[in-house]
DOFITOR-76292 format. One line per 10 residues: number of its first residue (from 1); their letters; for each residue y, x, z of C-alpha. Coordinates in nm, 2 decimals, decimal comma. Example, Ala and Ser with C-alpha at 12.3 -4.5 7.8 and 13.67 -1.06 7.14 Angstrom:
# DOFITOR-76292
1 = as = -0,45 1,23 0,78 | -0,11 1,37 0,71
This chain:
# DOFITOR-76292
1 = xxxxxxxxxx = 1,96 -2,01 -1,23 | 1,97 -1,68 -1,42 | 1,71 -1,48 -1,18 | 1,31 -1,57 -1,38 | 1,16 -1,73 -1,07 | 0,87 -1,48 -1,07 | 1,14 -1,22 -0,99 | 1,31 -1,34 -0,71 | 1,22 -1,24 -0,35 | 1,08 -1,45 -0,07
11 = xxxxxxxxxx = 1,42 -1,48 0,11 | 1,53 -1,62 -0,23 | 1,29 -1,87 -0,27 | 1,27 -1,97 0,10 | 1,68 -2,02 0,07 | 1,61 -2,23 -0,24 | 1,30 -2,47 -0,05 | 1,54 -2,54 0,22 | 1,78 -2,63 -0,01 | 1,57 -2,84 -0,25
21 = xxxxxxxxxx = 1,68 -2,67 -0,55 | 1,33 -2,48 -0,57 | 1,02 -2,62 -0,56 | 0,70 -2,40 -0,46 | 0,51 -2,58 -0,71 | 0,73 -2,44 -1,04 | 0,74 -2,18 -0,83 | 0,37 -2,06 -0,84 | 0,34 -2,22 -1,17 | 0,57 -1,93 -1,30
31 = xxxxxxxxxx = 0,41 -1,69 -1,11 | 0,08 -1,82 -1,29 | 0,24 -1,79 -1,63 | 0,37 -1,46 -1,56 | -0,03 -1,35 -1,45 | -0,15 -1,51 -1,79 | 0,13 -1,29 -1,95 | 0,07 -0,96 -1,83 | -0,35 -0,95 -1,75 | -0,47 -0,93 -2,06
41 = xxxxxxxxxx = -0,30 -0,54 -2,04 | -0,30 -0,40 -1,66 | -0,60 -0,67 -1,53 | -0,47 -0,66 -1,14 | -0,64 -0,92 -1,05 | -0,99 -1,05 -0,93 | -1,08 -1,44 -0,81 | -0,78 -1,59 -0,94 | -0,77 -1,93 -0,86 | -0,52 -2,09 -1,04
51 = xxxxxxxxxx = -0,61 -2,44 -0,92 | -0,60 -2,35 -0,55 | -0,28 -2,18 -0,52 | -0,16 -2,46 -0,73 | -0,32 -2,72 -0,42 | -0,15 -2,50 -0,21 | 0,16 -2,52 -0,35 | 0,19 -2,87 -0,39 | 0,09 -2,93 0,02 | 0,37 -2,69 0,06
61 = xxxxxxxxxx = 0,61 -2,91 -0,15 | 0,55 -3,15 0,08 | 0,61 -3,01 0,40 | 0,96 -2,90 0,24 | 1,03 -3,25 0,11 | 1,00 -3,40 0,48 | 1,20 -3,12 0,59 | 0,89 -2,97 0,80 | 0,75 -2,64 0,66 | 0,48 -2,48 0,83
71 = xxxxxxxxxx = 0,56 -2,14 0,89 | 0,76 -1,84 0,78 | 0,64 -1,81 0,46 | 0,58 -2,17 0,39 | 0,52 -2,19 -0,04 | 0,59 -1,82 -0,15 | 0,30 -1,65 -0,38 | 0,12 -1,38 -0,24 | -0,16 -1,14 -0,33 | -0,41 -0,97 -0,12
81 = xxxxxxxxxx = -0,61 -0,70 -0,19 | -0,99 -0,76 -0,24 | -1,13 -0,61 0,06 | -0,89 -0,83 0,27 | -1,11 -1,10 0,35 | -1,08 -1,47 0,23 | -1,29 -1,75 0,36 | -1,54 -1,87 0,06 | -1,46 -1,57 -0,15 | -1,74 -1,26 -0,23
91 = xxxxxxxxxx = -1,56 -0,95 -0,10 | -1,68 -0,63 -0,37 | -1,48 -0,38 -0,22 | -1,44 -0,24 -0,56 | -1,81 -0,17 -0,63 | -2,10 -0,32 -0,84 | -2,28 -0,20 -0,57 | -2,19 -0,43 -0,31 | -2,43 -0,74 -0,27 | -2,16 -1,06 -0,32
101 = xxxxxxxxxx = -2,18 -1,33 -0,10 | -1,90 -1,57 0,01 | -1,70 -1,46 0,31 | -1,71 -1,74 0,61 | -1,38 -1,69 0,72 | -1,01 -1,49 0,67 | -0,90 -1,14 0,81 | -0,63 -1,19 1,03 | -0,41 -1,11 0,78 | -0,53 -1,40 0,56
111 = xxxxxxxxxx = -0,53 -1,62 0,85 | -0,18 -1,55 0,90 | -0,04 -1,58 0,60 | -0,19 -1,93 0,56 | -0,08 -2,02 0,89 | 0,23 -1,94 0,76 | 0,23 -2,13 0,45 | 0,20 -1,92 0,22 | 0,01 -1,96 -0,16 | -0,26 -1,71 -0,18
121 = xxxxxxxxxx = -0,22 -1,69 -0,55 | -0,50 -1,41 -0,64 | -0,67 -1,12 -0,52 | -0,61 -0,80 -0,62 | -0,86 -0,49 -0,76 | -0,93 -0,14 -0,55 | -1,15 0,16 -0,65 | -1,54 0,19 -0,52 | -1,48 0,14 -0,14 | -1,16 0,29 -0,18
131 = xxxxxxxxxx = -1,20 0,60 -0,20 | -0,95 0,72 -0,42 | -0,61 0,71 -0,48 | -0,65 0,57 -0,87 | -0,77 0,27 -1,00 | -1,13 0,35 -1,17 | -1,39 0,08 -1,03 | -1,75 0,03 -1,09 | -1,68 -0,36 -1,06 | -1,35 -0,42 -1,16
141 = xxxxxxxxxx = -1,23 -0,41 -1,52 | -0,95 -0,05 -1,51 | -0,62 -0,17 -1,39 | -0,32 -0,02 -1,54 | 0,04 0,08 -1,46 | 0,26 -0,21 -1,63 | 0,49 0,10 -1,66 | 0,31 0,24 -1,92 | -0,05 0,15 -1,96 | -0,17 0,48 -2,06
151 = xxxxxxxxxx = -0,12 0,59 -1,67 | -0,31 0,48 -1,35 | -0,15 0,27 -1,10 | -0,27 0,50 -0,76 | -0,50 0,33 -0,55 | -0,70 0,22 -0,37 | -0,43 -0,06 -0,30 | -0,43 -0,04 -0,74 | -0,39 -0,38 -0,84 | -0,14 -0,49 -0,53
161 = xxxxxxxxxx = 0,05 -0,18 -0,69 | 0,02 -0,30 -1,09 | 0,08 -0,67 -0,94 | 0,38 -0,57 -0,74 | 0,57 -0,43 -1,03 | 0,45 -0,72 -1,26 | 0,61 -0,98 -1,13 | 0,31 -1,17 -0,97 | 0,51 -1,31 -0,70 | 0,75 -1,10 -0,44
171 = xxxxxxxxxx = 0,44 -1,06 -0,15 | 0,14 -0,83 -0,17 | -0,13 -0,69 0,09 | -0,24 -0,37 0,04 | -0,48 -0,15 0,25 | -0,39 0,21 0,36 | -0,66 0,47 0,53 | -0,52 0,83 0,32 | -0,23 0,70 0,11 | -0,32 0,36 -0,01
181 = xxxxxxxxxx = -0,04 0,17 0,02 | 0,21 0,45 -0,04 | 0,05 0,59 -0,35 | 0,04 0,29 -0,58 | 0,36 0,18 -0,47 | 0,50 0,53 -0,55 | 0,28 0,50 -0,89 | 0,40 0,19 -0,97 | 0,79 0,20 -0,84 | 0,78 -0,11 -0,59
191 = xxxxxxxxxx = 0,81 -0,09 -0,22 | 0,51 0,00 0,03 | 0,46 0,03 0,41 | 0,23 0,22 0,64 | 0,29 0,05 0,93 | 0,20 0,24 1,29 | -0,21 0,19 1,35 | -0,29 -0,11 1,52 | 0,04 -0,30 1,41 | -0,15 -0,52 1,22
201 = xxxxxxxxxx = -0,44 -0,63 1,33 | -0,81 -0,53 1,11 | -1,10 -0,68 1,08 | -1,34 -0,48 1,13 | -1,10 -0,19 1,29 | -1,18 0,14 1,20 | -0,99 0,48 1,26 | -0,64 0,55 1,06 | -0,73 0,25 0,84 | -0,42 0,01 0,82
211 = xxxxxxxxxx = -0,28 -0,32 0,63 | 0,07 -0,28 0,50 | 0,35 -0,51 0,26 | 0,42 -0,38 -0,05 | 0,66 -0,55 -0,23 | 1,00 -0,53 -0,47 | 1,29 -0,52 -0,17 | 1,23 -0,37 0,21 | 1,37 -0,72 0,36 | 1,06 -0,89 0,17
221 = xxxxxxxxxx = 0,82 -0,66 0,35 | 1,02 -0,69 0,69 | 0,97 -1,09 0,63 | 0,57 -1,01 0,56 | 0,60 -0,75 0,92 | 0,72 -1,06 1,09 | 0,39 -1,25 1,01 | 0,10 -0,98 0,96 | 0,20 -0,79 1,25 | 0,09 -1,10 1,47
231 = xxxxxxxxxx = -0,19 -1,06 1,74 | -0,60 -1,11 1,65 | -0,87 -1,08 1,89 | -1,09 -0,97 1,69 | -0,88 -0,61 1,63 | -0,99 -0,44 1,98 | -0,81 -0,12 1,80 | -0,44 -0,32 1,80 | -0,12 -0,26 1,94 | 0,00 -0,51 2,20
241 = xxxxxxxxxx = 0,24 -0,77 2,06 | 0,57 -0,70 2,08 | 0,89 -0,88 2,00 | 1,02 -0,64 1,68 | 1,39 -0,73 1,53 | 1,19 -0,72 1,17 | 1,55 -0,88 1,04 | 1,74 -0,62 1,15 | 1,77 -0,39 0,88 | 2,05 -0,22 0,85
251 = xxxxxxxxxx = 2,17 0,11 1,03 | 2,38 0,41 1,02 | 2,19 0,73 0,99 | 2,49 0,92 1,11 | 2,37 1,22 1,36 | 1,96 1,13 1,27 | 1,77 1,49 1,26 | 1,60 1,43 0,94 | 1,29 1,67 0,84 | 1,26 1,76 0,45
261 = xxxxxxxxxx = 0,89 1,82 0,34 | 0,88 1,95 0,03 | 0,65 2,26 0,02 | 0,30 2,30 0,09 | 0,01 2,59 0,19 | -0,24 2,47 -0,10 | -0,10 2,73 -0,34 | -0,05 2,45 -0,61 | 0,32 2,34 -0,71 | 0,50 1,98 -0,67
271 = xxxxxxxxxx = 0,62 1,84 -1,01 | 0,94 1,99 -1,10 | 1,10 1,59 -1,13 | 0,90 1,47 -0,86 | 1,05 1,73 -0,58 | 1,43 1,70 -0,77 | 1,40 1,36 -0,70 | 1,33 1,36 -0,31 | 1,60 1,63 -0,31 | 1,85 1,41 -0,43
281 = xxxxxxxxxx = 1,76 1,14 -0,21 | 1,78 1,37 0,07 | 2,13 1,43 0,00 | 2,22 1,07 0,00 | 2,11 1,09 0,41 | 2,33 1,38 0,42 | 2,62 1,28 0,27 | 2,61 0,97 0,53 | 2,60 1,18 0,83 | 2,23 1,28 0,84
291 = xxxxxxxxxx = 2,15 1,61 0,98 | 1,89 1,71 0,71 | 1,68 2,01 0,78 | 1,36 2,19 0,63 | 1,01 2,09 0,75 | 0,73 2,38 0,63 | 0,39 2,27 0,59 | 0,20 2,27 0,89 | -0,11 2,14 0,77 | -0,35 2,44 0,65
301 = xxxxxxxxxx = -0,72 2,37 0,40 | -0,92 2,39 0,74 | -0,75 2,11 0,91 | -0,79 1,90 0,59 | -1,19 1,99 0,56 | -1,25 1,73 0,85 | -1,11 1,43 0,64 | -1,29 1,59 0,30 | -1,64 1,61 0,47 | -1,58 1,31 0,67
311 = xxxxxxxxxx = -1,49 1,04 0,42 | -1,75 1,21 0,20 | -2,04 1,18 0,43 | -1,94 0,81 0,46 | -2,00 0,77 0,12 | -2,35 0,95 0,18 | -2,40 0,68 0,49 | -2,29 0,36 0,29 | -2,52 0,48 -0,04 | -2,80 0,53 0,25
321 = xxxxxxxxxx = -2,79 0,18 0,38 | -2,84 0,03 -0,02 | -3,09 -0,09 -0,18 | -3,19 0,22 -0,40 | -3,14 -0,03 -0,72 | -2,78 -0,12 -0,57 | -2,67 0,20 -0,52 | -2,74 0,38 -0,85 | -2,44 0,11 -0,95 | -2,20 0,28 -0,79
331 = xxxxxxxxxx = -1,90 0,49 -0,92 | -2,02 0,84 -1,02 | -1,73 0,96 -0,80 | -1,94 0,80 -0,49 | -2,28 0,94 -0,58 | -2,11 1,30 -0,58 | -1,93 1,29 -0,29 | -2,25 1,18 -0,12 | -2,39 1,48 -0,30 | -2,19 1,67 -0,18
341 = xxxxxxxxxx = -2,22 1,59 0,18 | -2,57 1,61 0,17 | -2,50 1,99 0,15 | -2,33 1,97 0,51 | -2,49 2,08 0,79 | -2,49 1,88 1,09 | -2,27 2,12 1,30 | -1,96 2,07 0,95 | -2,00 1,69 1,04 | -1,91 1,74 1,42
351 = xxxxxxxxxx = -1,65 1,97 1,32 | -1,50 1,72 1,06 | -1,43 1,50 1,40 | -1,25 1,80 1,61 | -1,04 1,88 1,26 | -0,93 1,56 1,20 | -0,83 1,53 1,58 | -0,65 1,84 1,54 | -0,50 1,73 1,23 | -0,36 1,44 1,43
361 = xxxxxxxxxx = -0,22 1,63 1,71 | -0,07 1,92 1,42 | 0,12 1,63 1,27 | 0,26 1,46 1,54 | 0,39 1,84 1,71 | 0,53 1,93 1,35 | 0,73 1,60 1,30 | 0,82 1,53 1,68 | 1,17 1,69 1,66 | 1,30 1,51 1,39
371 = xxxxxxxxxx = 1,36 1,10 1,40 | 1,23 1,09 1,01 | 1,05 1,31 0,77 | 1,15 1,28 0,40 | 0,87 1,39 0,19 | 0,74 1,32 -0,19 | 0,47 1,05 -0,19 | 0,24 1,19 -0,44 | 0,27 1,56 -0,54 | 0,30 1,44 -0,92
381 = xxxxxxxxxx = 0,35 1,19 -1,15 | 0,12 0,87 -1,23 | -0,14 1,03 -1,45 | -0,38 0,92 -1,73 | -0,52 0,52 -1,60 | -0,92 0,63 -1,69 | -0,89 0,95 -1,42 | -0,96 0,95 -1,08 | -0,75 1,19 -0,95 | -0,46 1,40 -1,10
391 = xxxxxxxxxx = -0,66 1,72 -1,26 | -0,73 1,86 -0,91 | -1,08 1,96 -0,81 | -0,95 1,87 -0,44 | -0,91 1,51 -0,41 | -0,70 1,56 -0,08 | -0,44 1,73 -0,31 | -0,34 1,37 -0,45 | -0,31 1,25 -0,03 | -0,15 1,57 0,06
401 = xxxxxxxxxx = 0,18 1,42 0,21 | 0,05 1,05 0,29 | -0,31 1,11 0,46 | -0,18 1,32 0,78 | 0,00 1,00 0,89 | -0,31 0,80 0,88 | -0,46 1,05 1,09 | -0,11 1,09 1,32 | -0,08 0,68 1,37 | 0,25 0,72 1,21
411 = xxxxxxxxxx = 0,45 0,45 1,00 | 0,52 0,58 0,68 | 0,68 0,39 0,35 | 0,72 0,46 -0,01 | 1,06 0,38 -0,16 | 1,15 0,44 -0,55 | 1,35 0,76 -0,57 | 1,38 0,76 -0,91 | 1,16 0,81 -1,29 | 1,04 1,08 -1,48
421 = xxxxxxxxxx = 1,19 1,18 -1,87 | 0,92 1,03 -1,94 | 0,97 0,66 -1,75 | 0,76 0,70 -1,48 | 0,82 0,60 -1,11 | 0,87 0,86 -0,85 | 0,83 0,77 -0,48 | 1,03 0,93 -0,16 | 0,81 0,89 0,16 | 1,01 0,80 0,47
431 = xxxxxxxxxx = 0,81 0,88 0,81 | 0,88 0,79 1,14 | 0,76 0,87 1,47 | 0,44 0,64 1,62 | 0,56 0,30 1,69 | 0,87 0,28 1,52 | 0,76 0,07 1,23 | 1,13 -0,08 1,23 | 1,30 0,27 1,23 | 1,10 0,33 0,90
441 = xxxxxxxxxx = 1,25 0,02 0,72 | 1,61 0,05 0,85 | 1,55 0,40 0,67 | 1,41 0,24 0,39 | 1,71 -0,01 0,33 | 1,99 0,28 0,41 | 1,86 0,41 0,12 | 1,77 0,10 -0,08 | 2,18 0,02 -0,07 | 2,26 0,36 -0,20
451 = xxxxxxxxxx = 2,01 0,46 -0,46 | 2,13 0,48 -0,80 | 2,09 0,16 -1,02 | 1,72 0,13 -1,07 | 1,55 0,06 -1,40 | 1,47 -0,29 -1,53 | 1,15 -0,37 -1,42 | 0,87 -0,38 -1,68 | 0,79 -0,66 -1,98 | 0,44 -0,68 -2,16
461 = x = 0,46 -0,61 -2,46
């Protein structure tokens, strides 16, 4: 078998269980060895529990030798981010701050994948609360970009992103409420999905906040779709169920009205490689039929000011509700957005609200003609790992293209369009209209199949 079993995909290994020529026990133990290779540089991960998964694996060896698995995803490693809750494990969200104390029972999401079978391998590191789109944490060790170590991996989904691309298995959870999913995947040159709010259930819900797959191949994360996206009480904010074709990848884009997104009203440029890349993905939909077409920036500074003061004041709120001795361990970067939104006055905080509303409805008129927006992910390239943001006083400059379709509902993927001179991954964002989570990844795989040849994934050194 020539593919390293921490490289292939959970189709792959499923085809290989029902087959007996796998077992998910080697299979995680690879995974394991793989984790034990590569932490001591890009440190993605937080509770590993080698001894569990291994438990896990060997039930699920079982259930494959007497020709009854459990579920969908019965033996095949996955990680889930930190703030995805797990029954008996402290949940940090990133920050020393945060009083630890066992969880007493999974998210949906981690319900479901071990109703499906699947090894929960490790859990994965986030920013303070995650607030930004990099990896610096008050309580994790600084995860890095197994790219090059010297850059960040994007966050807050940061070590589902590093993990992804290090081989720790083919499944990952991430969290997305500005760009979460999208921009470490983008950082990190793997795979990510936004799915459509309320596809997967949350717990607790909360507005524009979703859970999405990121992984190496779109089929992976359609497999993952199949499973996450399945109902949960306890997600009054969820979409009904509904019988999705996740299989069903593959579709012409002949005659699609395709909207390009490339500029922007902040009077700051995109990276020269970063736009030449999404420009020369956008011809690949041309060239098969597409009906490609500019999109100009319809989002403006005073639309954005309602997610700025908004997601700032909650950092104000949640320092608040601390113990003052707790909260002085937080991230610098919390402490002065809550500075900062002490300055607002209580009429700005309303108006954050109506903005963000506005936002919403701004997004979904701009993008309503077209069946999917192309659009960079991140305006730049990974930058230095110890930064929180990419040199821009405006954290909302980093979230530019991703956090409107948080506030818009919209499904929304990063896909690896390409590197930098330099070696660094550069994601294309492919958005779709409310609902049509499956119309994102059929996008997604068109242009998975006729990408150019993408670069050997990362070694450790």
């Amino acid at each position: 078998m020539t593919t390293p079993l921490h490289e292939m995909s959970a189709l792959q290994l499923l085809e290989h269980y029902r087959d007996r020529v796998l077992s998910p026990v080697e299979v995680t133990q690879a995974v394991l060895a793989r984790i034990e290779r590569w932490e001591p540089s890009i440190r993605a991960t937080y509770a590993l529990d080698a001894e569990a998964a291994l438990a896990a694996a060997r039930a699920s060896e079982a259930r494959w030798a007497q020709g009854r698995p459990q579920g969908a995803l019965d033996g095949v490693p996955i990680t889930l981010k930190e703030n995805i809750g797990t029954r008996g494990t402290p949940k940090p969200v990133g920050s020393a701050a945060t009083v630890l104390a066992p969880e007493t029972s999974d998210a949906p999401a981690a319900a479901r994948m071990r109703e499906a079978g699947a090894v929960i391998v490790t859990k994965t590191t986030m920013p303070d609360f995650g607030f930004l789109g990099a990896a610096p944490s008050s309580f994790h060790p600084l995860t890095r970009n197994p790219w090059n170590l010297a850059h960040n991996t994007g966050g807050s989904s940061s070590g589902a992103g590093a993990a992804a691309a290090a081989g720790y298995g083919p499944l990952h959870l991430g969290t997305d409420i500005g760009g979460s999913v999208r921009i470490p995947a983008s950082f990190c040159g793997v795979f990510g999905l936004k799915p459509s709010h309320g596809r997967i259930p949350v717990d607790p819900p909360a507005a524009a906040r979703v859970i999405g797959p990121m992984t190496r191949t779109v089929a992976d994360a359609a497999l993952l779709m199949q499973v996450v996206s399945q109902p949960d009480a306890r997600d009054y904010m969820s979409l009904p169920p509904n019988d999705i074709a996740w299989h069903q990848l593959e579709r012409s884009v002949k005659g699609l009205r395709i909207g390009l997104w490339t500029e922007t009203m902040g009077g700051w440029p995109i990276d020269a490689e970063v736009k030449a890349a999404v420009l020369a993905a956008a011809r690949l939909f041309e060239q098969a039929g597409a009906i490609v077409e500019p999109l100009a920036d319809w989002t403006t500074p005073e639309l954005r000011l309602g997610m700025a003061h908004f997601f700032t004041m909650r950092c104000r709120v949640d320092l608040a509700a601390m113990a003052p001795e707790r909260a002085k361990l937080a991230a610098d970067y919390i402490h002065h957005a809550a500075e900062f939104a002490a300055s607002l006055t209580p009429e700005e905080v309303f108006l954050s609200f109506t903005r963000m509303q506005a936002l919403h409805a701004a997004t979904v008129a701009a993008t309503q003609p077209f069946d999917f927006v192309l659009s960079p992910v991140s305006p730049g390239l990974p930058f230095a790992a110890e930064a929180i943001n990419s040199g821009s006083q405006n954290l909302l400059k980093d979230s530019h293209f991703t956090s409107v379709f948080n506030q818009s509902e919209q499904p929304a993927a990063s896909i690896n369009c390409g590197h930098s001179k330099s070696g660094l991954p550069i994601g294309l964002q492919i958005a779709g209209r409310r609902f049509d989570d499956l119309g994102v990844l059929q996008m997604a795989r068109f242009y998975e199949s006729v990408r150019p040849q993408q670069a050997a994934w990362p070694e450790p050194a």
